[in-house]
DOVEXDREN-170089 format. One record per atom (N, C-alpha, C): x, y, z. Coordinates in steps of 0.05 Angstrom, whole numbers, plus 5000, padded with zeros to 4 digits. Example, Ala and Ser with C-alpha at 12.3 -4.5 7.8 and 13.67 -1.06 7.14 Angstrom:
! DOVEXDREN-170089
@u 5264 | v 4886 | w 5156
@u 5246 | v 4910 | w 5156
@u 5264 | v 4934 | w 5156
@u 5257 | v 4955 | w 5142
@u 5273 | v 4979 | w 5143
@u 5258 | v 5001 | w 5157
! end
This chain:
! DOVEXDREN-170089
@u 2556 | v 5848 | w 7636
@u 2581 | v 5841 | w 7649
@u 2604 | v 5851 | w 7632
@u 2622 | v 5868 | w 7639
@u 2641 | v 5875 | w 7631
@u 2669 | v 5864 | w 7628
@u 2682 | v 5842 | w 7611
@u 2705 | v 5830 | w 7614
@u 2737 | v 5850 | w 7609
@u 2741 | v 5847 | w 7621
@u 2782 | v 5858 | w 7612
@u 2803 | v 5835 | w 7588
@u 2812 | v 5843 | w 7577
@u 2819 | v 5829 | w 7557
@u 2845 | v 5831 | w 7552
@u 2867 | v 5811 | w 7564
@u 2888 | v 5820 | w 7559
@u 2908 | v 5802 | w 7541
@u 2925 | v 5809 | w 7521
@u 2935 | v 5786 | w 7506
@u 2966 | v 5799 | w 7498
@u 2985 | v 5787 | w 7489
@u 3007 | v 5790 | w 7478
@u 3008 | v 5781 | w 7445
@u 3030 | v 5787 | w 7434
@u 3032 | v 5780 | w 7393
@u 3021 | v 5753 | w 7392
@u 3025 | v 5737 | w 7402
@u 3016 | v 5704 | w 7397
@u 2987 | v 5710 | w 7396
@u 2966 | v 5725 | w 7407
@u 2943 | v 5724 | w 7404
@u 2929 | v 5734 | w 7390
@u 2947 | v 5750 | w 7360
@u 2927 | v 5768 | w 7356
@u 2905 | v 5762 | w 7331
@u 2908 | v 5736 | w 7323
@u 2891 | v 5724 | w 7307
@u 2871 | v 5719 | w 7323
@u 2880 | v 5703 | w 7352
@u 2844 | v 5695 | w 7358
@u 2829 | v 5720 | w 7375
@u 2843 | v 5742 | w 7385
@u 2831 | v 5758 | w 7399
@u 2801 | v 5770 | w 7383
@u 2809 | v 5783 | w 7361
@u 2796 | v 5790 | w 7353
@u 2768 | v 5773 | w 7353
@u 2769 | v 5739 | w 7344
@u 2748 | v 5722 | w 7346
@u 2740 | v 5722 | w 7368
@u 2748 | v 5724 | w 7393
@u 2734 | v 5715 | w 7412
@u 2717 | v 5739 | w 7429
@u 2738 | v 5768 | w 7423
@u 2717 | v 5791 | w 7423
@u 2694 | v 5790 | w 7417
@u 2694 | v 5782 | w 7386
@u 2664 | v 5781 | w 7377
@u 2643 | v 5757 | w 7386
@u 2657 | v 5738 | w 7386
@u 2647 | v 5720 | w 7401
@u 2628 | v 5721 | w 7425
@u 2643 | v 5741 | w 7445
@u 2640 | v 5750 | w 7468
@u 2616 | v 5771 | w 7472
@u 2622 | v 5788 | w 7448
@u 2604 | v 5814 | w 7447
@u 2577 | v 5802 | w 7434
@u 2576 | v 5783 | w 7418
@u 2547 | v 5766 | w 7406
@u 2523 | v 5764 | w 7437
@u 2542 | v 5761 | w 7454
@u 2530 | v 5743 | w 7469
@u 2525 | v 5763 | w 7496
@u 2529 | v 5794 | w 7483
@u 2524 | v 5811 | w 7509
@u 2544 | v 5827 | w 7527
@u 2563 | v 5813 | w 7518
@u 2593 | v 5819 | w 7547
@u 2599 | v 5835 | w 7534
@u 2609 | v 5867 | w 7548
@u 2616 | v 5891 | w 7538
@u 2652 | v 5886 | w 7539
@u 2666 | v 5881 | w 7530
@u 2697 | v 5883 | w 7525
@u 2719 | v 5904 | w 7532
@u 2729 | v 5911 | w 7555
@u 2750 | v 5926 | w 7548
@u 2775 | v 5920 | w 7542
@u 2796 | v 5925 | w 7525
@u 2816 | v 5914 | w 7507
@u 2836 | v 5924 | w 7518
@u 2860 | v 5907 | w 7535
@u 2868 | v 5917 | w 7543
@u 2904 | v 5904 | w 7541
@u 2891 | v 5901 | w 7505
@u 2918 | v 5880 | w 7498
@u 2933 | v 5897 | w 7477
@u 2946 | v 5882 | w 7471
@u 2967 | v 5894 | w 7444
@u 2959 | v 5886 | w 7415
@u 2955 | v 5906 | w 7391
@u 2949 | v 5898 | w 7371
@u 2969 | v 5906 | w 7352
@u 2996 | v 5894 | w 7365
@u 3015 | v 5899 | w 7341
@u 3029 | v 5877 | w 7341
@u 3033 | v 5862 | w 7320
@u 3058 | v 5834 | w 7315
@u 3083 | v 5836 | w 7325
@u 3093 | v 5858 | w 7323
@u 3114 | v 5847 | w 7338
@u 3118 | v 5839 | w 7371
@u 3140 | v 5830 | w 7370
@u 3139 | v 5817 | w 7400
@u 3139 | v 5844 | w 7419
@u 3128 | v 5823 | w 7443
@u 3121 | v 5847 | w 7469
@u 3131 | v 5838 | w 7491
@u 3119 | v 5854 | w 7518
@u 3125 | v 5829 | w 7537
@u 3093 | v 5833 | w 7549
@u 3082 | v 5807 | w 7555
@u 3062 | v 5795 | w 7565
@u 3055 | v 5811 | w 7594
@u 3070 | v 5805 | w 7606
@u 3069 | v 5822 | w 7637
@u 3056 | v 5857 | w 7635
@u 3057 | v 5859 | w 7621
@u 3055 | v 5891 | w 7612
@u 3017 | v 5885 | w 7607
@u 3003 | v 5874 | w 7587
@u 2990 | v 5876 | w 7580
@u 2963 | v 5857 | w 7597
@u 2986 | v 5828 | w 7621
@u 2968 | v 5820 | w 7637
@u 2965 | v 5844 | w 7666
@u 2984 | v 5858 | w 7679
@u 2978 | v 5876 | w 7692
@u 2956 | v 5891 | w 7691
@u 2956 | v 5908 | w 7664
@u 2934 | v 5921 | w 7656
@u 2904 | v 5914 | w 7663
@u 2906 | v 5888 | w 7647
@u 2878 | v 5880 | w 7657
@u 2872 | v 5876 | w 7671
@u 2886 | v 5853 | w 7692
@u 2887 | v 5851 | w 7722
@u 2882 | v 5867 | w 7741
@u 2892 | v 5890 | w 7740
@u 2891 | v 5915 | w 7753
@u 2858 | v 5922 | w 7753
@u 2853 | v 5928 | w 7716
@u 2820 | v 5936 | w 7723
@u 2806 | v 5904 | w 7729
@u 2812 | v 5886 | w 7732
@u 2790 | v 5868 | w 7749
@u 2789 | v 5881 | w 7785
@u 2819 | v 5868 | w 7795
@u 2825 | v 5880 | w 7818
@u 2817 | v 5910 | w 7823
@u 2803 | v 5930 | w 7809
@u 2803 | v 5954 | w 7823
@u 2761 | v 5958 | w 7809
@u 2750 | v 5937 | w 7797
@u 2729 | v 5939 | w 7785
@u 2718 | v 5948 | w 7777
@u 2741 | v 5956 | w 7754
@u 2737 | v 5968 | w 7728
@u 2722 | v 5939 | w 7712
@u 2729 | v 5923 | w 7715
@u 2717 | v 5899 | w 7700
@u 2708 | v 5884 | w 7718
@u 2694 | v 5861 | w 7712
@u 2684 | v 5836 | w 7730
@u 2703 | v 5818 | w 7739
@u 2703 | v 5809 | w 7702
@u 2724 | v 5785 | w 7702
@u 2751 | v 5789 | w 7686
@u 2765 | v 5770 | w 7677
@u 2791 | v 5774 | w 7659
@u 2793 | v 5755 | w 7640
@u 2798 | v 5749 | w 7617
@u 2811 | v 5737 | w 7599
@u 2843 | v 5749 | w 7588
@u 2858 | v 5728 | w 7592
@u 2886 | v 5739 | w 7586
@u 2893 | v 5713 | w 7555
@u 2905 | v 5728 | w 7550
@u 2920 | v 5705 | w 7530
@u 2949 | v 5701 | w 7515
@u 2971 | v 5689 | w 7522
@u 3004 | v 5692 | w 7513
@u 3003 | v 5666 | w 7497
@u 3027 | v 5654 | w 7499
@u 3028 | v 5638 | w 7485
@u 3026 | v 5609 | w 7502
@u 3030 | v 5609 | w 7517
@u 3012 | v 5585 | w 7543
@u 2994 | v 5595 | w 7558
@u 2993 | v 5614 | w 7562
@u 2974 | v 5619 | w 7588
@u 2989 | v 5622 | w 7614
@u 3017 | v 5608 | w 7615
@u 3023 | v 5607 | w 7642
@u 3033 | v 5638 | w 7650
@u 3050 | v 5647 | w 7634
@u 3058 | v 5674 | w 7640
@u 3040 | v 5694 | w 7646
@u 3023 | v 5700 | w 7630
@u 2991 | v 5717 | w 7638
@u 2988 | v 5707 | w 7665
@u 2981 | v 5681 | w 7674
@u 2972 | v 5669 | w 7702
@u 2991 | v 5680 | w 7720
@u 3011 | v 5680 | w 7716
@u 3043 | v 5680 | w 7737
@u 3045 | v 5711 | w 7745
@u 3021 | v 5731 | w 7706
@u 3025 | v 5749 | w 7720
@u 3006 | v 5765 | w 7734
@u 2991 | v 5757 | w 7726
@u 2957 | v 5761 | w 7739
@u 2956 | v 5760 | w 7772
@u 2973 | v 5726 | w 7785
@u 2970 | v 5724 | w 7806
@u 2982 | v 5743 | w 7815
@u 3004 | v 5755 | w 7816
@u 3017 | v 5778 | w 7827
@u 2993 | v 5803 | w 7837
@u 2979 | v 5811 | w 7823
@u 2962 | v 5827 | w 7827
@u 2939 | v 5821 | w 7857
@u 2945 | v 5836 | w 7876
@u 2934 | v 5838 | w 7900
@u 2899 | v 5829 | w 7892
@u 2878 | v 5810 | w 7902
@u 2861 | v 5806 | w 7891
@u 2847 | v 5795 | w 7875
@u 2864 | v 5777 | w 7854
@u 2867 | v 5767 | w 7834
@u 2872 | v 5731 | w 7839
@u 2853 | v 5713 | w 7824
@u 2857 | v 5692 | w 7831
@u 2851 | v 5679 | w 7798
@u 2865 | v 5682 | w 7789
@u 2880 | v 5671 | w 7758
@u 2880 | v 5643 | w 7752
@u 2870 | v 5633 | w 7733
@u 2875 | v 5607 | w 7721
@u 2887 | v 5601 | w 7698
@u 2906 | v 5575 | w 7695
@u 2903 | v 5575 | w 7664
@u 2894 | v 5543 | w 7658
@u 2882 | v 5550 | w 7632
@u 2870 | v 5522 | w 7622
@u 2871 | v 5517 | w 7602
@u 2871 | v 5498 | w 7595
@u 2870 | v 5483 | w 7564
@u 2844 | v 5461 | w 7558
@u 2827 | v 5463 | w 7573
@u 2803 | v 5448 | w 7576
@u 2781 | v 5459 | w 7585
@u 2760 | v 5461 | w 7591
@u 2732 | v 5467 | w 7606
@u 2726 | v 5456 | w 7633
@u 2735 | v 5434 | w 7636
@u 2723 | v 5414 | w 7656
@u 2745 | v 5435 | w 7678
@u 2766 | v 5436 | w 7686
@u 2786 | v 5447 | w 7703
@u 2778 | v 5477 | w 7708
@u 2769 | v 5490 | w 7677
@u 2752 | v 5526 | w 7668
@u 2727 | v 5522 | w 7698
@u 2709 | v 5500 | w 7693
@u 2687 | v 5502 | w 7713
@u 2694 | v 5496 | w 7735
@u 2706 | v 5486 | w 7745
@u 2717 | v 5472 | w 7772
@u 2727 | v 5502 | w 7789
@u 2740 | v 5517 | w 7775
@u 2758 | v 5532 | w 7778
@u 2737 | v 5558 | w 7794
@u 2716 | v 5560 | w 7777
@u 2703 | v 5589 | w 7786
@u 2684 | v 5573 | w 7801
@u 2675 | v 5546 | w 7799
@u 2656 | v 5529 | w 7817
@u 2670 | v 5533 | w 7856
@u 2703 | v 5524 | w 7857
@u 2713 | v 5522 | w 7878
@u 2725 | v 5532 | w 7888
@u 2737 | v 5561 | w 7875
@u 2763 | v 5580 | w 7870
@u 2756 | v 5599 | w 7860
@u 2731 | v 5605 | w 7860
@u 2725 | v 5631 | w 7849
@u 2738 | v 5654 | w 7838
@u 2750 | v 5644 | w 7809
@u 2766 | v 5648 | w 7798
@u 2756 | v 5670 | w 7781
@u 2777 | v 5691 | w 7778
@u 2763 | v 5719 | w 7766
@u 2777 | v 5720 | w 7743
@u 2803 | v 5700 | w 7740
@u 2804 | v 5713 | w 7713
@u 2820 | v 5684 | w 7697
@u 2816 | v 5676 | w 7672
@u 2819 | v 5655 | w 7652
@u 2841 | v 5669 | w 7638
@u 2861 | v 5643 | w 7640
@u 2886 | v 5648 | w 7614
@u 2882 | v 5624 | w 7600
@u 2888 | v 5625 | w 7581
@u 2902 | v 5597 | w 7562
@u 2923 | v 5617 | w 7539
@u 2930 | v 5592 | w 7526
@u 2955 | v 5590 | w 7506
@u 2948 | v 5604 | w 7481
@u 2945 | v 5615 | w 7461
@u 2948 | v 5612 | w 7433
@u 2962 | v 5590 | w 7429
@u 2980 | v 5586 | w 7430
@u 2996 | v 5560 | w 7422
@u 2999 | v 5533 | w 7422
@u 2971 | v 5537 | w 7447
@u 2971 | v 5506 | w 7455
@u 2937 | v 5500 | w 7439
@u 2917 | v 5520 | w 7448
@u 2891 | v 5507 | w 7435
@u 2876 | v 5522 | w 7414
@u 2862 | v 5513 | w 7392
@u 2853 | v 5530 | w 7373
@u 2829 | v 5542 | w 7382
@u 2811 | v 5557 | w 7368
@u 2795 | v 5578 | w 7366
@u 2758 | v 5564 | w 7384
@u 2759 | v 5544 | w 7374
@u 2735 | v 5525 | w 7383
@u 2743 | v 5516 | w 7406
@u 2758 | v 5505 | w 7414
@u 2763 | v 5496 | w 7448
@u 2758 | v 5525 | w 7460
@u 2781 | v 5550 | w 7451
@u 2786 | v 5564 | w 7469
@u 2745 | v 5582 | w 7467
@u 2736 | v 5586 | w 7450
@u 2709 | v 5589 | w 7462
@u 2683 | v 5568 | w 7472
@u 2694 | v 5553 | w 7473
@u 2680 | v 5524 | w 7493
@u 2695 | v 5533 | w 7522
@u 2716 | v 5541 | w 7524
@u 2728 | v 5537 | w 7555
@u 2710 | v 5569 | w 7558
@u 2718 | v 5587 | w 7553
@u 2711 | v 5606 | w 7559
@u 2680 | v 5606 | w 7572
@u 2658 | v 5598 | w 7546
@u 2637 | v 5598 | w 7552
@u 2629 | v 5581 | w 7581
@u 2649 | v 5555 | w 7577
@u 2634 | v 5544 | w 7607
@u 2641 | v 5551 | w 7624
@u 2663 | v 5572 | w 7628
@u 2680 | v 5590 | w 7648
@u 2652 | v 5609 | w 7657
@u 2654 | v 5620 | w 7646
@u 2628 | v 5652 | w 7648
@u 2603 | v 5635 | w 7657
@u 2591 | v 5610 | w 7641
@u 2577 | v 5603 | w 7654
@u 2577 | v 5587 | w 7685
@u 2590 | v 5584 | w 7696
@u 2591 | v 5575 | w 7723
@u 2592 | v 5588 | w 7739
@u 2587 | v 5589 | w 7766
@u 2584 | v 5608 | w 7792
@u 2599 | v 5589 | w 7814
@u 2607 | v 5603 | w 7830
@u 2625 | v 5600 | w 7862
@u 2601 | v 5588 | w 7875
@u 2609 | v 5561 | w 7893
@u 2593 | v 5546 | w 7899
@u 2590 | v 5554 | w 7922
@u 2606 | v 5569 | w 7945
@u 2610 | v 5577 | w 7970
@u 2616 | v 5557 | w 7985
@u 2597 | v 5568 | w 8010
@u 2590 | v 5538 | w 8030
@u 2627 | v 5535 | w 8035
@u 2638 | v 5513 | w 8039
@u 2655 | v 5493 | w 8047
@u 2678 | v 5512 | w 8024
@u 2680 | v 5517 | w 8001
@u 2698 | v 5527 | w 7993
@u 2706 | v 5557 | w 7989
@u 2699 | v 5576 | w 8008
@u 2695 | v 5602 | w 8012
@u 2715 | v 5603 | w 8031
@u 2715 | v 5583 | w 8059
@u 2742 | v 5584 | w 8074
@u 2768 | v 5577 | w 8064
@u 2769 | v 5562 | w 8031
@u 2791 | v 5558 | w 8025
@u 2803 | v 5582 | w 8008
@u 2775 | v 5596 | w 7994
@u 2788 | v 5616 | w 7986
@u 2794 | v 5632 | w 8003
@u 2785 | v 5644 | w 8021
@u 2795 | v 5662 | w 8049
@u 2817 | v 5662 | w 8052
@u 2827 | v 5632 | w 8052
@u 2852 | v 5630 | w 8065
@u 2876 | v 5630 | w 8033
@u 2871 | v 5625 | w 8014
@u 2881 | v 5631 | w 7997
@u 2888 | v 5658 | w 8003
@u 2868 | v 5681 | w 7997
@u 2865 | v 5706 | w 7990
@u 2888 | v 5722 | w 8023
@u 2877 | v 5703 | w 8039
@u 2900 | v 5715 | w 8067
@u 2931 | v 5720 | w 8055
@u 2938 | v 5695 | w 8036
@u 2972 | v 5695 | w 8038
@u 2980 | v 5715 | w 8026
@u 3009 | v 5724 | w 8046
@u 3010 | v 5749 | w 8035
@u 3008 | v 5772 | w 8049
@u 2981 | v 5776 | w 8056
@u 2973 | v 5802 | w 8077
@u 2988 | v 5791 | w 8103
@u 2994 | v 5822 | w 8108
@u 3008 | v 5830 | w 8129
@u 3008 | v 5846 | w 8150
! end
């Protein structure tokens, strides 16, 4: 499985960890963040990845700013794209369980290095339940089209 990886300056201590993290365990990485300290802008580097989920260049997405919300805010923009952000696991599984959610943000700022690969892992490990919540994504995925 191929992940997209997208992050801004706040991330660039854990990126690196969770790359490897990631790659231990099989997932081929494309990097599709910034590896310079100084400040950036986030939008720039969640597009990117977003883009190769949405055009499937990648599967899934991991973004990471300094909450997560901005990555999310900008992820959703992307035609295709159904973005989360979390700071927990339990919400991470729910998410791709009901919402078949393609791509995970969280914070640098809000959670350290062990949460954020506990959410992750139970993220990747869960699957779209269908059935009964396939018409909600439908109709999610409708708004919009024109």
């Amino acid at each position: 499985m191929k992940i997209a990886f997208g992050n801004d300056h706040t991330a660039l201590e854990m990126k690196p960890q969770l790359m490897e993290h990631l790659e231990q365990q099989g997932y081929e990485i494309v990097d599709f963040g910034t590896n310079t300290a100084g400040p950036c802008d986030y939008p720039v580097y969640g597009e990117k990845a977003s883009r190769a989920v949405a055009n499937g260049e990648a599967d899934l997405g991991i973004l990471i700013c300094g909450t997560g919300v901005g990555m999310s805010l900008t992820a959703n923009q992307v035609p295709g794209i159904r973005a989360v952000v979390c700071s927990e696991p339990y919400s991470a599984v729910l998410s791709r369980r009901h919402n078949d959610t393609n791509i995970l943000t969280f914070g640098a700022r809000v959670i350290g290095i062990e949460l954020a690969k506990m959410i992750i892992d139970q993220w990747l490990a869960a699957e779209f339940e269908g059935g009964r919540h396939q018409k909600r994504v439908d109709m999610i995925m409708a708004i919009g089209i024109e």
